[in-house]
C-alpha positions in Angstrom: 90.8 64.3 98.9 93.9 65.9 99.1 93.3 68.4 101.8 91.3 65.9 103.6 94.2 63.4 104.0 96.9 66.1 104.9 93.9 66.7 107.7 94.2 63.5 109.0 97.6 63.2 109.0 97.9 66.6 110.9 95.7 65.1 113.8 97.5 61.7 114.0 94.6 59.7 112.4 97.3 57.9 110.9 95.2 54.4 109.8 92.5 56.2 108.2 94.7 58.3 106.0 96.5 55.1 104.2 93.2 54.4 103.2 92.1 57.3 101.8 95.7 57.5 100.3 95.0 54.2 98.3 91.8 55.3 97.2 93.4 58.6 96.2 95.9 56.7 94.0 93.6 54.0 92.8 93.1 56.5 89.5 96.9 57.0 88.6 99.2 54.4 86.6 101.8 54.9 88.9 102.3 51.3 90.3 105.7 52.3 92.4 103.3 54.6 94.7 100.7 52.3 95.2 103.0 49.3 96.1 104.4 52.2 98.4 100.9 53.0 100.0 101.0 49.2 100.7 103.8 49.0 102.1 103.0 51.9 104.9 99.9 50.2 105.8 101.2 46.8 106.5 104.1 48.1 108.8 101.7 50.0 110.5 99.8 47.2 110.6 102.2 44.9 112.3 103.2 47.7 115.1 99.4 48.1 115.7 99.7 44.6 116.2 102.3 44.2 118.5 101.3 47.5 120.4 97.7 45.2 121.2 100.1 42.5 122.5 102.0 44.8 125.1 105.4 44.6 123.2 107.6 47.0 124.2 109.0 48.7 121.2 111.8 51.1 122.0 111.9 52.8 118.2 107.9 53.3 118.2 108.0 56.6 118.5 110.4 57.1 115.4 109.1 54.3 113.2 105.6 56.1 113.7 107.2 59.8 112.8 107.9 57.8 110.0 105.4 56.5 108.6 103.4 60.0 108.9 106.5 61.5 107.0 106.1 59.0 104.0 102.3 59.2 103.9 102.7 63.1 104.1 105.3 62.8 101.1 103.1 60.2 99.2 99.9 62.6 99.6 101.9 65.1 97.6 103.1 62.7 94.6 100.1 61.8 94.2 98.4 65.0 93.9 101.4 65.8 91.4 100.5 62.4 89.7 97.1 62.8 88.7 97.7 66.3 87.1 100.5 65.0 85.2 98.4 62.0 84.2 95.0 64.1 83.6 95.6 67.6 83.1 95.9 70.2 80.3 98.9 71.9 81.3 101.9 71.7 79.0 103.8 70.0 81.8 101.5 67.7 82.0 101.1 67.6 78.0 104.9 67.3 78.2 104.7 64.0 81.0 102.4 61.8 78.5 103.9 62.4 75.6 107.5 61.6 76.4 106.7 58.6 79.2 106.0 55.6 76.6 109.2 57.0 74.4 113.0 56.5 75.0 114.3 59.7 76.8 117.7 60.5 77.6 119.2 60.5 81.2 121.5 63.6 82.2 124.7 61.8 81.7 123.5 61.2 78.2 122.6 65.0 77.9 125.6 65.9 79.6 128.4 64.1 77.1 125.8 65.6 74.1 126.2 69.2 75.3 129.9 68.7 76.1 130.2 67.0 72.5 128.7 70.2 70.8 130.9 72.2 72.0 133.4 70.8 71.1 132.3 70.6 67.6 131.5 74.3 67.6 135.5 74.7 68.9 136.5 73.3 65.8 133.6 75.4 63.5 136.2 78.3 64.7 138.6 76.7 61.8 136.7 76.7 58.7 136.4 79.7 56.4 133.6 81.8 55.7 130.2 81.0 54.6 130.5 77.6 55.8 132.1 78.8 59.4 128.8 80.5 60.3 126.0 77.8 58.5 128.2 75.3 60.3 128.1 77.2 63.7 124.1 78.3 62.8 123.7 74.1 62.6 125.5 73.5 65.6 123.5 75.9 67.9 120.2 74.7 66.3 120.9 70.9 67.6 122.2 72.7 71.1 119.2 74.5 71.7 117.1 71.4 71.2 119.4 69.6 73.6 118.8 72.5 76.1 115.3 72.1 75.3 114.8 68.9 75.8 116.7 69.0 79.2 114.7 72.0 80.5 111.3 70.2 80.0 112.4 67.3 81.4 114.0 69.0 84.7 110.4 71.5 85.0 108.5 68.4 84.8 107.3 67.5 88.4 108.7 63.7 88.0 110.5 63.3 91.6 114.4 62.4 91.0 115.9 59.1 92.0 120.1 59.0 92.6 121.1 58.1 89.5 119.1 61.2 88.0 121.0 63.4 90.7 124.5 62.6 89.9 123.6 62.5 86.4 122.1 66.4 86.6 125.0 67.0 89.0 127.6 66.2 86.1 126.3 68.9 84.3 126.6 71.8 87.0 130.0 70.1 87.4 131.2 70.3 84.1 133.4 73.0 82.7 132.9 72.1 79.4 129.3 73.3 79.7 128.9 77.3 79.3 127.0 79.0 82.5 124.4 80.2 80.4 123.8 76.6 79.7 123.6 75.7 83.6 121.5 79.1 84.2 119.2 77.6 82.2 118.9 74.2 83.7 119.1 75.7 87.2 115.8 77.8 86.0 114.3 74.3 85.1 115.0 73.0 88.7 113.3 76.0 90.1 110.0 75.8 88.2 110.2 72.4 89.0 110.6 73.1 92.7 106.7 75.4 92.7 105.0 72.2 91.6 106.7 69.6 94.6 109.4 69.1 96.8 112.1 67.2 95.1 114.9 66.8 97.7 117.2 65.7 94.8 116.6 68.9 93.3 116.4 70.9 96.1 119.8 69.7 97.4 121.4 69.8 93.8 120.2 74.3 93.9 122.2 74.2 97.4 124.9 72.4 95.7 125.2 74.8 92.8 124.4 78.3 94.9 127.5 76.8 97.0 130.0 75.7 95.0 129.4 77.5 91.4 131.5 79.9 90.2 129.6 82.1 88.5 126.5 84.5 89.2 124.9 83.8 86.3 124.7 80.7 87.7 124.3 81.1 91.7 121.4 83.8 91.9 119.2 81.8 90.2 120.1 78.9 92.3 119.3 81.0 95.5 116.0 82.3 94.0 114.9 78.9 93.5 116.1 77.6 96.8 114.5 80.7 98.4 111.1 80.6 96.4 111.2 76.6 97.1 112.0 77.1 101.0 108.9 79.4 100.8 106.4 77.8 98.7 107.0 74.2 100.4 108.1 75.8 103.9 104.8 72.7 105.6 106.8 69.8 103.1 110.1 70.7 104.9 108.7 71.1 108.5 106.6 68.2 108.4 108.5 65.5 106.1 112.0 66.7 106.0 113.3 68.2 108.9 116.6 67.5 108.7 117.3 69.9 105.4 117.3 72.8 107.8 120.7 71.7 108.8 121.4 71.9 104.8 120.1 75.0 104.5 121.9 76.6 106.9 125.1 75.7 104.9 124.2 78.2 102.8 126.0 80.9 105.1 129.0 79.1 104.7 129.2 81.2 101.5 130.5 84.8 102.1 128.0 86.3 99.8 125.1 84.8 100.8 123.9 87.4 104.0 124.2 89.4 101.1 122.8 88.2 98.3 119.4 86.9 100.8 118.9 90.2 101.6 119.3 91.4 98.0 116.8 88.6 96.6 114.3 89.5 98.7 114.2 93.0 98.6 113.9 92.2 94.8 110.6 90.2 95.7 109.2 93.1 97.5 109.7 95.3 94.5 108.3 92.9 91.8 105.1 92.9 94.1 105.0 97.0 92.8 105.2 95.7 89.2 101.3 95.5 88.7 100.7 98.9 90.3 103.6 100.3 88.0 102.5 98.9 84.6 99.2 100.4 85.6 100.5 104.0 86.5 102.3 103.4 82.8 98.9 102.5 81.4 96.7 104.6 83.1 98.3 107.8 83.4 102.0 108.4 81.9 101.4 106.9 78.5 98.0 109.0 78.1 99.4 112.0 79.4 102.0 111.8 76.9 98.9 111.5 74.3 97.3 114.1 75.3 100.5 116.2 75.3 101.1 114.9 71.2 97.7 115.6 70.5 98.0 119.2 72.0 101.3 119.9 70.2 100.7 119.0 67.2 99.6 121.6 65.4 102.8 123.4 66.3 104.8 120.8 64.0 102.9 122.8 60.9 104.3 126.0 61.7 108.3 125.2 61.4 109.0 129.1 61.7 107.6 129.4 65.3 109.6 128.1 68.3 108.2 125.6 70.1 109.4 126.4 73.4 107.9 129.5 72.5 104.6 128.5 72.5 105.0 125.9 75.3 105.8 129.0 77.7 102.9 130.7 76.5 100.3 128.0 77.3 99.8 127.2 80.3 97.5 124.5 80.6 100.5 122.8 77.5 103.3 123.5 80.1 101.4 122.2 82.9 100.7 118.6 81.1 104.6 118.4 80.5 105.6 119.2 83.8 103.1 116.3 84.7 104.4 114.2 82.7 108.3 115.0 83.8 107.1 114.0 87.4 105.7 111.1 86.4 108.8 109.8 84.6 111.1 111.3 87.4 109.2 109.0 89.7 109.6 106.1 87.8 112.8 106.8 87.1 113.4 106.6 90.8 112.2 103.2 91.3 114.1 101.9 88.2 117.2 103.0 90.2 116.0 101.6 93.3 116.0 98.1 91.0 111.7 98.3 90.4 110.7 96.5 87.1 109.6 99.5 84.8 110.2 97.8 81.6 106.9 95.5 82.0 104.3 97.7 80.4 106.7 98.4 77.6 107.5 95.0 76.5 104.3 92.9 77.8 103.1 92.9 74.4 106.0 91.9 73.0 106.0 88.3 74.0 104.0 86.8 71.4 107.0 86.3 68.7 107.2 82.0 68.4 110.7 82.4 70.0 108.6 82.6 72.8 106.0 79.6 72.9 108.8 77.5 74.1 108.8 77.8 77.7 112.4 77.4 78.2 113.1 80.3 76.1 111.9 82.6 78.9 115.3 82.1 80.8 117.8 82.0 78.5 120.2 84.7 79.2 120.6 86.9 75.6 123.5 85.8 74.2 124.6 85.7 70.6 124.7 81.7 70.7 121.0 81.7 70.7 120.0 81.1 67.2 117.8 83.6 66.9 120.1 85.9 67.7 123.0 84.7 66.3 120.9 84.7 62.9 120.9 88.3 63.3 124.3 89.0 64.5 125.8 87.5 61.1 123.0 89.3 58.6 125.3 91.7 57.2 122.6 93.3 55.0 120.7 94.9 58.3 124.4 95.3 60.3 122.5 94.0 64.4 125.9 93.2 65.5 126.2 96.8 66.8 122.7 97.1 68.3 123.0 93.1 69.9 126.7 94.0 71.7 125.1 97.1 73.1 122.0 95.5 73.8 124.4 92.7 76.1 125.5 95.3 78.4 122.4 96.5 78.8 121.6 95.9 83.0 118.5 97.9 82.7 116.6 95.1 80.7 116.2 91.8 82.2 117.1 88.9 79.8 113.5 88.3 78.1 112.9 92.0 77.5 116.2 92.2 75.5 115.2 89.1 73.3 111.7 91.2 72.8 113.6 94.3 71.5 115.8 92.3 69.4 112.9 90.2 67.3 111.1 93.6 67.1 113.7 95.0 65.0 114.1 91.9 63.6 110.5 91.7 62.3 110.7 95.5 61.4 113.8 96.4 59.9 112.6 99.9 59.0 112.4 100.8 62.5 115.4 103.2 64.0 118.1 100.9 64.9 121.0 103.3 64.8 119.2 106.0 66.7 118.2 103.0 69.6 121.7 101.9 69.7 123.0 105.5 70.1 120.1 105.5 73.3 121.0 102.3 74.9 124.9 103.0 74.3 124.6 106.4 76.7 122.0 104.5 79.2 124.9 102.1 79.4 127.5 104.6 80.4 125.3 106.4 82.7 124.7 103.1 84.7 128.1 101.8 84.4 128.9 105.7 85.7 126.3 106.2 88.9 126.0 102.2 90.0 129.5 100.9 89.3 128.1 97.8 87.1 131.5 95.8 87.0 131.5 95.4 91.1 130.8 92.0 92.1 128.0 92.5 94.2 126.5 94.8 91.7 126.6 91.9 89.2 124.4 89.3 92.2 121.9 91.8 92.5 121.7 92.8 88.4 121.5 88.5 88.2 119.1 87.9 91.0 116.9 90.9 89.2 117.1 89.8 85.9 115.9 86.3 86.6 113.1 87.5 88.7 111.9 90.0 86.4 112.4 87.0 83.8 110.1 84.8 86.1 107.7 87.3 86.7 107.3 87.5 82.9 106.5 84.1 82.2 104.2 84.0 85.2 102.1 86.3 83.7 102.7 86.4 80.1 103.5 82.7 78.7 100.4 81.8 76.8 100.0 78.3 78.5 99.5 79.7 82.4 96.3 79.5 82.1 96.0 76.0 82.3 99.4 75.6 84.0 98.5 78.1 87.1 102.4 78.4 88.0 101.8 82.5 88.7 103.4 82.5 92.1 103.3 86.4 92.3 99.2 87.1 91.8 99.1 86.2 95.5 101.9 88.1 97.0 105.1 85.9 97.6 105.9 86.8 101.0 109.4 85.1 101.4 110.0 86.6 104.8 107.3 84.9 106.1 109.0 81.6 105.8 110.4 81.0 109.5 113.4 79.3 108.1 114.0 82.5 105.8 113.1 84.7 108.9 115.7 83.2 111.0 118.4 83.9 108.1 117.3 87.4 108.2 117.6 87.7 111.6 121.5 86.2 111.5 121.9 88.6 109.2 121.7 91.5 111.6 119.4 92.8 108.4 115.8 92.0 110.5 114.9 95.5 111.2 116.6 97.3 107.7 113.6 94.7 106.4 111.1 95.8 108.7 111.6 99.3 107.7 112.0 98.7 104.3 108.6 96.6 104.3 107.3 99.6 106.4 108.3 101.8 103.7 106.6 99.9 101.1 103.3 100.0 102.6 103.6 95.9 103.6 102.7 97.0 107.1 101.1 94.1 108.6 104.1 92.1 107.2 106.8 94.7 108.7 104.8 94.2 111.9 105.5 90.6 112.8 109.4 91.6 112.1 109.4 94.5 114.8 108.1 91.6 116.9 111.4 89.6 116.5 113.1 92.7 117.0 111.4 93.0 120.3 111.9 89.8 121.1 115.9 90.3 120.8 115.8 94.2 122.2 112.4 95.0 124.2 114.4 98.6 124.8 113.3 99.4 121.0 111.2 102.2 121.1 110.5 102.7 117.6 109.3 98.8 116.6 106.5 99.4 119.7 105.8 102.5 117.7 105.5 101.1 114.5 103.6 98.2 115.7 101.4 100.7 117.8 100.8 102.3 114.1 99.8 99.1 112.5 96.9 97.9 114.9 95.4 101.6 114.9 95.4 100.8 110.5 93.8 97.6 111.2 91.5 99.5 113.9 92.8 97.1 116.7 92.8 100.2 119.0 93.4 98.0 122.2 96.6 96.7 120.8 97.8 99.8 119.5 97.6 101.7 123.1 99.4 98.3 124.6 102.5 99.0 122.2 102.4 103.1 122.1 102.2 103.0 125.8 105.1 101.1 125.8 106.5 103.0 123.4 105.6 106.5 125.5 107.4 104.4 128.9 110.6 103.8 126.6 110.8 107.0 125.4 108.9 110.0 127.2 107.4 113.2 125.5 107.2 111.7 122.3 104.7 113.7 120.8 104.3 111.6 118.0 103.2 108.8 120.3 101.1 110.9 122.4 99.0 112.0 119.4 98.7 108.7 118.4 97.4 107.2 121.4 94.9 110.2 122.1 93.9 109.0 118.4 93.4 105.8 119.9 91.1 107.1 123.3 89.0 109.4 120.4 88.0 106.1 118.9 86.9 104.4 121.8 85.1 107.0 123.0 87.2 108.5 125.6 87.9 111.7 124.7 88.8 112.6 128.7 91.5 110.1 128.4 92.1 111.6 124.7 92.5 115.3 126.4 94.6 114.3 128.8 97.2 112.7 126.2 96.8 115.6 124.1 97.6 117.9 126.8 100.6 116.2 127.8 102.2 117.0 123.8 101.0 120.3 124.0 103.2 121.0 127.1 106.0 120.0 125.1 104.8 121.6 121.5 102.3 124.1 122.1 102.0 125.5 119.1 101.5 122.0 117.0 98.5 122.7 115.4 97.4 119.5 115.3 97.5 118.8 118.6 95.6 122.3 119.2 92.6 121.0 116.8 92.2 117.6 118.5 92.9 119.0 122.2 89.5 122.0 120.4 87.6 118.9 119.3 88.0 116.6 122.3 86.7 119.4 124.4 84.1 120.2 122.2 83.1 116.3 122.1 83.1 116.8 126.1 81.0 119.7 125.8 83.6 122.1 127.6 82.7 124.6 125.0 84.5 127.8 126.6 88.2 126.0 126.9 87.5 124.6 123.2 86.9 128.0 122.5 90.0 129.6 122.9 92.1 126.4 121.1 89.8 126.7 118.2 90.4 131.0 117.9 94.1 130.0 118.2 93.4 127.1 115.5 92.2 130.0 113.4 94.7 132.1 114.0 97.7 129.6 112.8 95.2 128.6 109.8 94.7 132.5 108.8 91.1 131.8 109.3 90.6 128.6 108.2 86.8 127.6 107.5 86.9 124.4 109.6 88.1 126.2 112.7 85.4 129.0 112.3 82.7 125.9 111.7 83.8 124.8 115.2 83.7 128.1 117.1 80.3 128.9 115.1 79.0 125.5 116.6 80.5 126.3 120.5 78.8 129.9 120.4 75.8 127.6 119.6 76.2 125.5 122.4 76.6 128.1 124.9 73.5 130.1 123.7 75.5 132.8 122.3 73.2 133.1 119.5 74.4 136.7 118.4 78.5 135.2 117.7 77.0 132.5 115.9 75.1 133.8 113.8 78.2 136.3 112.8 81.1 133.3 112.4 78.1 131.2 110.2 78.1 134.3 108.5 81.7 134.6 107.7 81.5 130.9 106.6 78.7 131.4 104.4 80.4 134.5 102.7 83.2 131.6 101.5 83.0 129.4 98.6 83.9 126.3 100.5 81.1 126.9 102.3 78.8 123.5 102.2 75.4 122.5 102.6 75.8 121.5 106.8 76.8 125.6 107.3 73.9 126.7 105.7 71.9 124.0 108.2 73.6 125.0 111.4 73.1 128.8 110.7 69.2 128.0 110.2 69.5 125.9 113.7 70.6 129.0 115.1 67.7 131.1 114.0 65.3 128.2 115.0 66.2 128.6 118.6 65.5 132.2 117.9 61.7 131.2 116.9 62.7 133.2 113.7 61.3 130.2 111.8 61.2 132.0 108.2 64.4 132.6 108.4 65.5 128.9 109.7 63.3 127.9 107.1 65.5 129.6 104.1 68.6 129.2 105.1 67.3 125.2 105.8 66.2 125.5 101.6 69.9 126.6 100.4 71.2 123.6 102.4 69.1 121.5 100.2 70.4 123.0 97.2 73.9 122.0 98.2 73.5 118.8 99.5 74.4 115.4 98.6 71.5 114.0 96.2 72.6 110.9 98.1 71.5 112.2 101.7 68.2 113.2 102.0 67.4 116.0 104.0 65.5 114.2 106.6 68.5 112.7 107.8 70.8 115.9 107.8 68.0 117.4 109.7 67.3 114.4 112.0 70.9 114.1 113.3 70.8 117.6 115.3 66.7 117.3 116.6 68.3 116.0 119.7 70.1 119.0 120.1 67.5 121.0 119.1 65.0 120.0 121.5 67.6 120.7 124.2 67.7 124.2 123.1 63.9 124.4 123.6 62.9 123.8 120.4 58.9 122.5 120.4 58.7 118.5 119.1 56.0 119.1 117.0 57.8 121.8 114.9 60.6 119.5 114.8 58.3 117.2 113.2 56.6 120.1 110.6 60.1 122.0 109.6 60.9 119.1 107.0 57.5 119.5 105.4 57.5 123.5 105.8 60.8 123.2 104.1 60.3 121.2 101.3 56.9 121.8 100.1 
């Protein structure tokens, strides 16, 4: 009903829709919407009424934009409703359980955080053992404050003033730490998938402009961005006016900036699937296979490894593979790609982890957990846990992984890891400058994304919860509001490209558009959008753009090629020729452009002119068999039976040679009438062929041609038979 009612609310059918809105809230408890739903339909009522009477109403137009707002708002709370009231999720699990019960407001959960701390201020005076079991206590009650706050931010229950102020007093405070806010700031922006909260919405705009602190602000402005986004129809339709907040946003000197950086992250979290299944797939089997084939060398301690390594070539050829294949990832890690996922997906089922709002805490030693392991003195983490902070490489949740997995094997090499993850460090800090300011944005704005993606895909209770925003490609510069920050930016086309690069074509497309729209002079978008239609085999659209392309910017070859490519699959290979001469003048000996200018005349049957392309096509190849196959097939075609038969021959002398050469040099002997001849050479092109073509159809595709040669229809009809009996 859902759907429906949005439906009728798109076409105006504005009476029918509060009635199917009070039929789709009959179900839920919630009395506040209902008596809203009332409300609506007896205001509409009365100007219905007073439109029949010929009243003149001068604010008609804006009390009935209105009304559709609300109803459009209402819709979504009550689609909100009922899964809080009826479904399995743990939000919703989380909604019953704590509506009937006493719950704290924010300015309660402010003053208890604020109170905390200062009790773990004074903790700092008391002597050891009771200092840390005192300070152990203390975190225990603060991380079931946090707890409690995060669940009851995430959970879809839309805001009222009091709640906003209340929640603002804790961004505000500066006796709450920032990890504490980067936690409640996550809360706001899971909240944010389920619903539009304005309250919320305008609290993340609120903290992205005024905080202080990164840790803080990125994850503001991924929730603002992945809210804008995912509730871009809510914001056109029903609140219109928080464009005008939005665009505060570039009040902040970073923000241009940090957009640009956020998105980019987006796009490379997309590559995290195909990543983890290169690790899967390929690199860690590879490196298997290479233990497996090694091994016996680690019996034989008197024979040098590199040694033997040299010597075998098939060995050094799996390690060399293997070096590429970390070299490329390597690559993307330094481009900001999530490469960790494979590693430390399966390390997400420690109980630190079935509460959700562990997910998005930022590893600190105040985490009990973790502060359990920085004072055991028996085991000595402290080392390992400082490293492990200045760690950039590892978003937050992978470095809580890494610590419980020592933590749950104490055998395992700590020292040795810490040694590891101390030089990565330096190398990092060395090549990428970590301490910059903007270096620490984009490690934030990574970190929490990589974080999210993590709990999209790993938390056990998705399933039921359904809050995995990436499985269908979160395209964030597809939001026109985002789209026009871009643009501001002056960043529009280093997107397009980058998209480009990334293989999001169709994406990077409509961006070359906008740039078009601003500078029609731009050769290269009408190129690249020239290149995307002929992908999507729009071949009409693609020779609108490369032609325009070809006007902006004459003798292009690349264009030329391209839009001969476009004439070949339509059919017109004059048109194709003609294009293709046109590049040849200006590179004439592209081979490329010599094969298709050899095949287009060849398709045209101009079999002398594609001649001499095809011999120089050879040449440049140093007698490459797919040029000989097409001067073997033009001596054909102009009944020069005697060449033909002597290129075929050269083809068939080859080991590339296939099953259709062996076929074409018994055509050539048909036309002859040497028939037993045709006939053997028609038998090894059976042996060769595709089981999956039969030879009846190989056979059946040239009888045309055949019979233009003079080749009689019945024997047409006998060779299959005389051939495969």
């Amino acid at each position: 009903m859902y759907k429906e009612i949005k439906e009728l609310l798109h076409t105006h059918k504005l009476k029918e829709a509060l009635e199917k809105l009070s039929e789709y809230a009959s179900p839920t408890d919630n009395w506040q919407m209902k008596s809203d739903i009332e409300s609506l339909k007896t205001t509409y009522g009365f100007m219905m009424q007073y439109a029949t009477q010929g009243m003149n109403d001068p604010e008609r137009n804006e009390m009935y934009n209105n009304l559709l707002k609300k109803a459009f708002v209402l819709n979504e709370k009550i689609k909100i409703q009922l899964l809080l009231e009826n479904g399995n999720s743990y939000v919703s699990q989380t909604y019953r359980n704590t509506r009937n019960s006493q719950q704290s407001g924010y300015y309660e959960i402010c003053t208890k955080i604020e109170e905390l701390h200062k009790e773990l201020n004074i903790s700092d005076m008391y002597d050891e053992p009771h200092r840390t079991e005192l300070i152990e206590s203390q975190n225990k009650r603060l991380q079931f404050i946090l707890e409690e706050l995060f669940n009851k931010t995430w959970t879809p229950v839309i805001w009222n003033e009091e709640d906003y102020t209340g929640a603002l007093s804790i961004i505000e405070s500066d006796k709450i730490s920032d990890n504490e806010k980067a936690l409640f700031t996550s809360a706001l922006c899971l909240s944010l998938i389920h619903i539009l909260d304005v309250y919320k919405f305008r609290l993340l705009l609120h903290t992205y402009l005024k905080g202080k602190s990164c840790v803080v602000t990125q994850r503001a402005l991924v929730g603002i961005l992945i809210a804008i986004y995912l509730q871009d129809e809510m914001i056109k339709f029903a609140y219109p006016n928080l464009t005008d907040e939005i665009n505060l946003l570039k009040e902040n000197p970073y923000f241009l900036d940090d957009l640009y950086t956020v998105i980019i992250q987006v796009i490379l979290s997309l590559e995290t699937e195909n990543i983890d299944k290169k690790m899967r797939d390929e690199i860690i089997p590879s490196i298997m296979q290479s233990t497996e084939l090694t091994s016996p060398i680690n019996e034989m301690s008197d024979i040098n490894i590199e040694e033997l390594i040299e010597g075998n070539p098939e060995w050094r050829e799996s390690i060399e593979k293997i070096k590429d294949q970390i070299k490329e990832l390597d690559m993307l890690r330094q481009e900001g790609a999530d490469t960790n996922m494979c590693t430390f997906s399966n390390l997400k089922n420690y109980p630190f982890f079935y509460e959700p709002s562990h997910w998005f805490y930022i590893f600190s030693s105040e985490v009990p957990d973790i502060y359990e392991m920085m004072t055991d003195k028996k085991n000595n983490y402290a080392p390992f846990i400082e490293t492990l902070q200045k760690a950039t490489d590892m978003c937050n949740s992978d470095r809580f992984s890494l610590c419980l997995t020592f933590k749950s094997m104490p055998n395992l090499p700590l020292d040795a890891m810490n040694s590891g993850l101390t030089a990565q460090n330096k190398m990092n800090e060395e090549s990428e400058g970590t301490n910059s300011e903007k270096k620490k944005r984009q490690t934030e704005s990574r970190h929490f994304i990589q974080d999210l993606y993590r709990f999209c895909k790993l938390w056990r209770n998705n399933y039921y919860d359904k809050i995995d925003i990436f499985s269908q490609g979160i395209a964030l510069w597809q939001s026109t509001i985002i789209r026009n920050m871009i643009q501001d930016s002056g960043k529009l086309k280093q997107l397009a490209d980058y998209l480009f690069a990334k293989g999001h074509v169709n994406d990077a497309m409509f961006s070359y558009m906008d740039i078009i729209d601003d500078n029609p002079d731009d050769y290269e978008a009408f190129q690249k959008i020239g290149y995307v239609h002929v992908l999507n085999k729009d071949y009409d659209k693609a020779l609108d753009s490369l032609k325009k392309a070809d006007i902006l910017s004459p003798g292009d070859t690349w264009t030329l090629k391209n839009i001969a490519l476009c004439y070949k699959k339509k059919n017109r290979y004059d048109l194709a020729y003609e294009y293709l001469k046109e590049a040849e003048q200006i590179n004439p000996d592209d081979l490329n452009i010599c094969t298709q200018i050899g095949q287009a005349l060849i398709t045209e049957g101009i079999y002398d002119e594609a001649l001499r392309y095809m011999f120089k096509v050879e040449y440049m190849t140093k007698g490459k068999t797919s040029a000989q196959r097409a001067i073997a097939w033009c001596y054909f075609m102009m009944d020069r039976y005697d060449k033909a038969i002597e290129m075929y021959n050269k083809i068939l002398d080859k080991n590339d040679a296939i099953a259709e050469d062996w076929m074409n040099t018994g055509h050539v002997y048909l036309v002859n009438n040497d028939i037993k001849s045709a006939i053997s050479f028609y038998k090894k092109a059976i042996e060769l062929q595709d089981k999956k073509t039969s030879f009846y159809e190989i056979f059946s595709s040239d009888i045309k041609t055949l019979k233009n040669k003079g080749v009689d229809e019945v024997l047409l009809n006998m060779i299959p038979d005389m051939t495969i009996s």
